[in-house]
N, C-alpha and C positions, 0 to 999 in steps of 0.2 A: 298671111300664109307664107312659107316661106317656099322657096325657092332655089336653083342652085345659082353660085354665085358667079355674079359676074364678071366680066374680065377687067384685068387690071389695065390702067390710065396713067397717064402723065399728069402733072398739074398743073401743063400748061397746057394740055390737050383740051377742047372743048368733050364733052359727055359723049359719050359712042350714041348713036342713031336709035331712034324709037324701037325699031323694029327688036333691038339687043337687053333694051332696058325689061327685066324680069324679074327685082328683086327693088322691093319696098322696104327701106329703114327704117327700125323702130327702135327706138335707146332702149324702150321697156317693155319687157313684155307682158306682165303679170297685168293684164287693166283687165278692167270690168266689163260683164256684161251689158253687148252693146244698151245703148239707151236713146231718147231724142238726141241727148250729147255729153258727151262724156264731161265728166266735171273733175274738180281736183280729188285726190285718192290719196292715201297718207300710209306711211310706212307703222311700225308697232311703237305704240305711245309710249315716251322714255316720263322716267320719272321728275327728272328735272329737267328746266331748259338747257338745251345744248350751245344755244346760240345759234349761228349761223343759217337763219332765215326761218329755226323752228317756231313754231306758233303753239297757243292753245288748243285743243280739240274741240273743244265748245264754236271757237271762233270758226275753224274747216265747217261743224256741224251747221251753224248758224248759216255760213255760207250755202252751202247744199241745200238746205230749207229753200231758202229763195229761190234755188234753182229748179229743186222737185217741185215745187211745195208752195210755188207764191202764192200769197193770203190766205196762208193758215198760217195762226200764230200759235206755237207751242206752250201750253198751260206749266209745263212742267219739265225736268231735265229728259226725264222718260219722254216724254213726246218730243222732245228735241232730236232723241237719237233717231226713233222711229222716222217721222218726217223727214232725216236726214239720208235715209236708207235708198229711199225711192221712191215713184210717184204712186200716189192714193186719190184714183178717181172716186170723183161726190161730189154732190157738193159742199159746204163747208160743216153743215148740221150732218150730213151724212160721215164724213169725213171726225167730228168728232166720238160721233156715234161708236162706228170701229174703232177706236181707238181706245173710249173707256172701254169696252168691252176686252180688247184686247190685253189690257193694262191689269182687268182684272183678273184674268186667267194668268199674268205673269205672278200678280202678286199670291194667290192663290197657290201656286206652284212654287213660286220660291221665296215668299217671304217681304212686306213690305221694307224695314230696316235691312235684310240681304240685297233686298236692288235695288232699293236708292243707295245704298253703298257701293256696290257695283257701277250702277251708273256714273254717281259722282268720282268718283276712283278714274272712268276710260276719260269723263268731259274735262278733267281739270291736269289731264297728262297732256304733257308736249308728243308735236307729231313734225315732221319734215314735211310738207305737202307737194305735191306736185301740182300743177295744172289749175291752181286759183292767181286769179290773175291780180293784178295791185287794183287796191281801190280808187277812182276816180283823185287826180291831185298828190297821190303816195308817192311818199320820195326815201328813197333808202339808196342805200350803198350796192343795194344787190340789182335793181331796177336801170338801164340802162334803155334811154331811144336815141336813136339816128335816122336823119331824113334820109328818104334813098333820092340818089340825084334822078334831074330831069321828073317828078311825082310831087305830089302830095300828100303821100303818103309816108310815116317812118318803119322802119323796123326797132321793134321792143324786145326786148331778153328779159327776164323775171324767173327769179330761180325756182328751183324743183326740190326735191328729198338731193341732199348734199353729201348723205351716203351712198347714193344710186350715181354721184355726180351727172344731176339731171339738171340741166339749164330748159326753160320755156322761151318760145317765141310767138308773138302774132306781130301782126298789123293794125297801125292806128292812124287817125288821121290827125297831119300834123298840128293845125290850128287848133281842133279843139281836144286833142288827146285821145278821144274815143275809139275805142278796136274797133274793128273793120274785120269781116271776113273775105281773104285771094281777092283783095280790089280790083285786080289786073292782073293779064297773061304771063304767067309769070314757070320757071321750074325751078324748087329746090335742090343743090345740091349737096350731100358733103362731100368734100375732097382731100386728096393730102397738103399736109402742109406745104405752100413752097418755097416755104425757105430751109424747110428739113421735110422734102418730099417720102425721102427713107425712113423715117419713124411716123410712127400710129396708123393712120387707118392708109392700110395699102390699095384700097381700091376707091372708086367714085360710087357714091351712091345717090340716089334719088331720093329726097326728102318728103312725105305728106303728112298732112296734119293728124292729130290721135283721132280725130270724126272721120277723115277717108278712112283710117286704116280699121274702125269700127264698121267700116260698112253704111256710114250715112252720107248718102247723097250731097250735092256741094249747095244744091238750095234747101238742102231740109236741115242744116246748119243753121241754130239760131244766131239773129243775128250779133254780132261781136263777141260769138263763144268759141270761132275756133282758132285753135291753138297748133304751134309745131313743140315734139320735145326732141332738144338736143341734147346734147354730152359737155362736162367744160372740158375746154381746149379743145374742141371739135370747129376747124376750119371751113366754112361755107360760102359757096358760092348762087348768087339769084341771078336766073338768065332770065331775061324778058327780051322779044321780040326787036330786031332793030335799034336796040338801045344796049350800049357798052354794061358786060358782065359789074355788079358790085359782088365786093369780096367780103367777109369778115370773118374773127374768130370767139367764139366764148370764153369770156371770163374764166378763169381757176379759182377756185374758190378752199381755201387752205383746209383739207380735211380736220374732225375734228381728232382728238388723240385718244385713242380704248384705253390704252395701257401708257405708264413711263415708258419715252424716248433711250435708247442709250445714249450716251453722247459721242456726236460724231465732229469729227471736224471738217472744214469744208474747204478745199483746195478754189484757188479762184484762178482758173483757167478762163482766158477770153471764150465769149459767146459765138460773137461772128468775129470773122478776120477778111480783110475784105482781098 
């Protein structure tokens, strides 16, 4: 919901007082109807891969399955997507039930060779995801964890649609990897840069995860599903209680390019000067 904004901060200032904090950060707005928990969402499927964290649709779908859907197994690409939509109470014979019937009214309506074309056409386009998190063990260039000092706990970044320049964050635990959901007392914030406090986000804001700002309660969050989305190059600050502020900032991630570049040249003026 939004709110009017609030007042502008130092970045060396700690966060103004409870009482002033009235505006919830969200990188994106466009998410889905709330659900048990919000899961990854994907941008309009490109035809080729783009690179830069894009994935299969099938692979997102497959993902979603699990989530809506654990043990039901998809007969078919069409029950892929269905199952991938949202949850289908029954039980599994009930559950398959609806479904051919369902399947049969599509094809009825539009044709078996039109929607298995159809379908195979959205599963086998690339999509940007947001909010799916790495698999157990995955190592890529885009996945980054840091322990936070004094815890047991790391903070993880895992990127998002990279045309929204969406970067993800949760909690994991260090030893064995595994996400965690708010282990501990803790406030998200974003802040300005401080070493160029005067460029990008002029004000502090408070961070929650895409399940608070759906409106699901913080135990009705399953467990190691939830998630923060941030911005890249968005500078963050974690307060927790009695324990020294950790800082960090996300990754940039090199957009990809629509059209030819002109060619520019690039003056090389120093960065900092101390």
């Amino acid at each position: 919901m939004k709110t009017k904004a609030t007042r502008q901060c130092k970045a060396q200032d700690r966060p103004y007082e409870s009482s002033q904090r009235n505006r919830k950060y969200c990188a994106k707005r466009e998410v889905p109807t709330p659900v048990p928990s919000p899961i990854a969402t994907a941008s309009a499927p490109a035809k080729s891969n783009p690179g830069n964290g894009a994935v299969l649709y099938r692979e997102l779908a497959l993902h979603n399955v699990r989530h809506y859907n654990p043990g039901i197994e998809p007969r078919n690409d069409w029950e892929l997507l269905k199952l991938s939509s949202r949850p289908i109470e029954g039980t599994p014979a009930e559950v398959y039930a609806w479904l051919d019937e369902k399947h049969a009214r599509e094809i009825k309506k539009r044709g078996a060779k039109q929607l298995d074309w159809c379908v195979a056409e959205m599963l086998n386009s690339y999509v940007e995801p947001t909010g799916m998190k790495p698999r157990p063990g995955e190592v890529s260039k885009y996945v980054h964890m840091r322990p936070i000092p004094e815890s047991k706990y790391s903070i993880r970044l895992f990127p998002g649609s990279i045309s929204a320049a969406e970067y993800c964050m949760d909690f994991v635990d260090s030893a064995t990897g595994e996400p965690v959901n708010s282990p501990f007392e803790f406030e998200l914030w974003g802040i300005p840069d401080p070493e160029t406090p005067w460029l990008g986000m002029p004000i502090c804001q408070q961070m929650h995860s895409i399940e608070r700002i759906h409106g699901i309660k913080q135990e009705d969050i399953l467990p190691g599903h939830e998630k923060f989305i941030l911005r890249d190059g968005l500078t963050c600050a974690l307060i927790r209680p009695g324990k020294p502020r950790v800082r960090f900032t996300v990754p940039v991630r090199k957009q990809p390019e629509t059209k030819p570049q002109p060619e520019v040249h690039i003056l090389d003026f120093p960065k900092f000067i101390d």
